[in-house]
N, C-alpha and C positions, 0 to 999 in steps of 0.2 A: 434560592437561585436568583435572586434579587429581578431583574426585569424580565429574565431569558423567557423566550418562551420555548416552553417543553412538549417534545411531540416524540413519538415514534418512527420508526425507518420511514413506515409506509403513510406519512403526516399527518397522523388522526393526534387528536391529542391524549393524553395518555402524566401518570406520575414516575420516579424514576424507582419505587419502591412497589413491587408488588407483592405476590404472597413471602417472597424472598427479598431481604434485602440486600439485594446484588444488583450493580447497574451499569452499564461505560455511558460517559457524557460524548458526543461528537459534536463540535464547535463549529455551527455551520460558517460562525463568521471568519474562524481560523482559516478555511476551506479556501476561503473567498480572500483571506488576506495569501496566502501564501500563492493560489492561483495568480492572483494581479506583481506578486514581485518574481512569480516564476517566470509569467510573463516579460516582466522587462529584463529579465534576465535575456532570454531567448531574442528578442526582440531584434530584428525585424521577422524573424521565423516565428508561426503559429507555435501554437502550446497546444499537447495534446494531454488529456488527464487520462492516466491509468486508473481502471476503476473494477479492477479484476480482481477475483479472489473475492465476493461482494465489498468492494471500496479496500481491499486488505484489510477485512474485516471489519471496518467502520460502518457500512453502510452503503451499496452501491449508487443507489437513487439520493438519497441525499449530499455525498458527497459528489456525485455528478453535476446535479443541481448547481451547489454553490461553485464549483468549478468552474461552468460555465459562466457563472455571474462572476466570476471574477478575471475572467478574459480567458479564459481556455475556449478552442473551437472545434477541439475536437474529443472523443473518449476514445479510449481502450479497453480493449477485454479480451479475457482467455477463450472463451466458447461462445458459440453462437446462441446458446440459451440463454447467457449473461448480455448478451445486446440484446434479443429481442425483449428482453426482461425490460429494458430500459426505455426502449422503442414503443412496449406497450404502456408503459407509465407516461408518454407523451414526450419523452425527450425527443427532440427533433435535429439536434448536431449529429452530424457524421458518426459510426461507431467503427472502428477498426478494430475485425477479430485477427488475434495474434500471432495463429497458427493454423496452419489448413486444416480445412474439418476432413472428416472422412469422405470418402467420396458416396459413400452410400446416405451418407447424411444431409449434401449437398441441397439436394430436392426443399427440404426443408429449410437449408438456409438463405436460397437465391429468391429474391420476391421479396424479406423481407427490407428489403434497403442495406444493409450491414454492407458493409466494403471487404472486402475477403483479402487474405492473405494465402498467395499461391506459392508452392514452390517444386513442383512435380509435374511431371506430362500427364500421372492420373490424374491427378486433382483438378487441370486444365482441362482434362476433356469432359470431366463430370461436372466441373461447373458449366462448363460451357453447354452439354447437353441440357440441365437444369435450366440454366437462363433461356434457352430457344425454347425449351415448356412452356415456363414459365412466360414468355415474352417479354422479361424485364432485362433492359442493357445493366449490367452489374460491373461496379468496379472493383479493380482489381490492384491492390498495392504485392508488388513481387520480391521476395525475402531473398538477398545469395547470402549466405554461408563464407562470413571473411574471416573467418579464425574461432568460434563459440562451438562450433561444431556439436549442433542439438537440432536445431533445422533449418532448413534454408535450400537455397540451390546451391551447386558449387558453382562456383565461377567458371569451369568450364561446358558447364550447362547450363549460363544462363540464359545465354541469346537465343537458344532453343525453346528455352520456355516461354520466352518472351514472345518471340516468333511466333508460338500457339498460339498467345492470349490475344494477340494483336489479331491471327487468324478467325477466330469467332468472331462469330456477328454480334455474338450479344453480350460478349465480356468487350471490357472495356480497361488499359493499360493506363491505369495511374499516377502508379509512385515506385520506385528502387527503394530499398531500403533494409538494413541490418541491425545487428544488436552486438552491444559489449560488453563483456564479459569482467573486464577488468579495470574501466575506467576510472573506480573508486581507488585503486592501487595511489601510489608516491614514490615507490622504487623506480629506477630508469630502465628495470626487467618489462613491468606491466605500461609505462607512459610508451618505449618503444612499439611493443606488441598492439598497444589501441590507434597508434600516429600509424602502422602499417595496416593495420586495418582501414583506416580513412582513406590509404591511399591507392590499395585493392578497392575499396568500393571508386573512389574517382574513376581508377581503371577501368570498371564494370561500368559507370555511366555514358565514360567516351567510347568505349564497345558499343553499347547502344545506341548513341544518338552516330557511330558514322555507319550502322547499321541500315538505318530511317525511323528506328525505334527511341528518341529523345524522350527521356523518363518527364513528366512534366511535373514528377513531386519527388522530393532525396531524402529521406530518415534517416538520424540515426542514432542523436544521444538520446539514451535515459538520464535520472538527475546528474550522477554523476556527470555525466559527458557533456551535460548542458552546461555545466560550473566550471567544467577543469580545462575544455578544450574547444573555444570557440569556434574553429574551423567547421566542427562536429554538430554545431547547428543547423544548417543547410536549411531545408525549407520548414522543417517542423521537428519541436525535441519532444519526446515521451517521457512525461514526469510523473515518477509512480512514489518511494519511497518521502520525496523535497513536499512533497502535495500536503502530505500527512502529518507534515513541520519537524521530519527528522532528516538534517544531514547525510548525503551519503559517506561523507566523513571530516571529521572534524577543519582538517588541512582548507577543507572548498569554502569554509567557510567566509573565508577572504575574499570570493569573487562576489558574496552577498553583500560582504561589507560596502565592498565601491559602491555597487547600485542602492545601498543605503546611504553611504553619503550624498549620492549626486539627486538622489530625491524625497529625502526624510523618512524613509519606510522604516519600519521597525523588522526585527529579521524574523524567520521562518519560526511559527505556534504552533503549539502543538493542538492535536484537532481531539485528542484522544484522551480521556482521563478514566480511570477505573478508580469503583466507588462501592462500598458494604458498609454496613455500619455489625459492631459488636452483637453480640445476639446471649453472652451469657460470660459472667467474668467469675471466677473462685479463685479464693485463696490456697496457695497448697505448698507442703512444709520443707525444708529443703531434702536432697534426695528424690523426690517425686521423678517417674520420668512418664511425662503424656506421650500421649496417641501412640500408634502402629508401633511395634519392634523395641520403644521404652528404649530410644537412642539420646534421647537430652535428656542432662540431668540437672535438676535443679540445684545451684550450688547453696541456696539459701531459702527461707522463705521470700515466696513469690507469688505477683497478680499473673494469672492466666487468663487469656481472652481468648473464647471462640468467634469466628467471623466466617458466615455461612458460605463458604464455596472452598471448591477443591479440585483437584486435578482435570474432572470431568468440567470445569469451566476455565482451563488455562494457568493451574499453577502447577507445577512441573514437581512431581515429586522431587525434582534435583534442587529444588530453589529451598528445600532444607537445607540437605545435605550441600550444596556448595554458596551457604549463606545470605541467600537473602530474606530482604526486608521490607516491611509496611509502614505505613505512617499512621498512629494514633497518638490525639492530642500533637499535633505538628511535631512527635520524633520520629525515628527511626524505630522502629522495634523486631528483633527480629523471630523467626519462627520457634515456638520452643516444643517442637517434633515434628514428626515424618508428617505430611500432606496424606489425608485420606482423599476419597473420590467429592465427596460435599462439602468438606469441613479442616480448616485449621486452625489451629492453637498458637498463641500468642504471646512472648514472655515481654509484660508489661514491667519488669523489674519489682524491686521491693516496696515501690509506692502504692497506696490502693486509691490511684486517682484515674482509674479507669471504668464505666461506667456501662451499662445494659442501653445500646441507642448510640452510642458515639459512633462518630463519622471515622472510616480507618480510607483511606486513597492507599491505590496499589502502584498506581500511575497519576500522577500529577503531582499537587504543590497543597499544604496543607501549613497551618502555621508557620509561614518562614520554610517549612520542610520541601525538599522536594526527590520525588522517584523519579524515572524518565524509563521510556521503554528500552533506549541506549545504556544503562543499568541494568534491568533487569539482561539483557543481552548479553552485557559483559560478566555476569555471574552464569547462564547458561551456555556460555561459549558461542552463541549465536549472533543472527543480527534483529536488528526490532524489526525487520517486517515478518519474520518468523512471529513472533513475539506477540504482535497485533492479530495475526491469521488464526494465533492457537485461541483465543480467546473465544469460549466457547458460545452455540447458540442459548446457551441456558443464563446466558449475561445481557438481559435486557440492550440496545441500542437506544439512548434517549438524546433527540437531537433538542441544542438549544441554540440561540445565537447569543454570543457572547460580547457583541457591540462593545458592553461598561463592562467586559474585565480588561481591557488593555494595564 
């Protein structure tokens, strides 16, 4: 790992091989680069880093960490157990939960500092209850509902709600703010749909400020929206998928290029590499068919590699069956049968230049080779933050910083 130094989530230090050798690398410096060019992307609007899902499975504490070093000012997260999580590890930025807690759960959440996200008369009066407990002023960023339709307020409840929050004494009215659904779109179905969205929320903000209620903070893109549609910047963008050095799609990646021309940045790295090494290779004669169900058939004689992990750590039984592949010795190689739960098989083709110990990347770049979780996606139909999240707890997290792989 040439200089990197190697640690675990929780930054004790640690190797990336333990009784199993299965590992994902997280690149604290990637973290840190792509934070700094999300940032000037955004710019003059805050950056906020989505760090839910634990970091989309990467690691929430460390990639919070390097996000904030590299100019994010604020975090995100799904549940209020995932801020205070963060909160007790000493992060001291702002944390926005994503989604109103319960209200029975409230008690618990107000005091901790977290910023809450409202969008209901119950939720307002059980935070507000909790905060007057509590004696702590808690703030409050308020969600409407401009077309996603999963949660929010509607727009004809939002001044009502707002009206509440602004009523406690101990909540406190933050920020307006929504979410898109479809910003990563190119058809003029989905660019329409997001451009009437910005302009319902406008609506929603000039409701409130001739109110007396003037939002003093406006959210609303995530990466996509950050990339595609500058207007959608407003005071602060939410970058969850661009963080993690994957595109929200290929087209935006033009809007990265400009701000790599005008300040020499290099473009969005990826933070996430998956890594096993071989654990047992046989020869076997053609006709052979390995593992579960004896659905591959060996047309010839062939090297077979086992590489210790399996379903139960993120390989999809379908990543047989609709083709995909790993990299040993910097090829492609792809699976030669079904995915059991600990364990797949390998068809290293007719050479037997494959070895007990050799390095196999599931993700990343290996001799000239390279996977990307945007492959592995496009073979399960899905997208890579899917992709990231499936990877399971039994695959080590080993952070390095990767300064000299540029």
């Amino acid at each position: 790992m040439s200089r990197a130094e190697v640690r675990d989530t929780a930054g004790t230090r640690t190797t990336p091989v333990g009784s199993r050798p299965v590992w994902a690398e997280i690149d604290f410096a990637a973290v840190r680069h792509n934070a700094s060019l999300l940032r000037r992307v955004a710019a003059p609007a805050a950056l906020c880093a989505v760090v839910k899902a634990d970091g989309y499975g990467h690691g929430a504490l460390p990639v919070a960490r390097a996000a904030l070093e590299g100019g994010a000012t604020w975090l995100a997260v799904a549940t209020p157990e995932e801020g205070v999580a963060l909160l007790d590890a000493g992060i001291d930025a702002p944390v926005l939960v994503l989604s109103e807690p319960p209200a029975e759960a409230m008690a618990d959440v107000v005091g901790r500092g977290l910023t809450l996200t409202l969008y209901s008369r119950r939720g307002v009066r059980a935070a507000g209850e909790a905060a007057a407990r509590a004696g702590v002023v808690t703030d409050v960023h308020v969600k409407v509902d401009t077309g996603m339709h999963r949660v929010g307020a509607a727009p004809d409840e939002l001044l009502e709600i707002v009206t509440e929050v602004a009523a406690e004494p101990f909540l406190r009215f933050a920020a307006l703010w929504t979410h898109f659904p479809v910003a990563d779109g190119i058809g003029s179905e989905d660019r329409s749909f997001t451009e009437a969205q910005l302009r319902l929320l406008e609506t929603s903000r000039d409701l409130l400020a001739r109110a007396g209620y003037p939002p003093p903070m406006v959210h609303a893109a995530n990466s996509a929206g950050a990339m595609a549609y500058a207007a959608s910047r407003l005071d602060m963008v939410r970058c969850g998928i661009a963080l993690y050095g994957v595109s929200p799609f290929p087209v935006l990646d033009a809007v990265l290029a400009e701000v790599m021309a005008d300040t020499g940045a290099a473009g969005l790295r990826p933070v996430l590499s998956w890594h096993a090494k071989v654990t047992l290779v046989r020869r076997l004669d053609a006709d052979e068919r390995p593992s579960y169900g004896r659905l591959y058939r060996l047309d010839a004689p062939t090297t077979v590699a086992t590489v210790p992990l399996g379903y139960a750590d993120g390989v999809p039984r379908r990543y047989f069956t609709d083709g995909g592949a790993l990299l040993i010795g910097g090829r492609r190689r792809r699976l030669a049968g079904m995915v059991t739960m600990d364990q797949i098989v390998v068809d290293c083709g007719p050479e037997e230049d494959v070895a007990v110990g050799d390095d196999v990347v599931l993700i990343g770049e290996q001799g000239g080779g390279s996977i990307t979780a945007a492959d592995w996606a496009a073979v399960l139909g899905t997208i890579a933050h899917e992709v990231f999240c499936g990877i399971g707890p039994r695959v080590p997290r080993v952070v390095v910083d990767g300064e000299d792989r540029r």
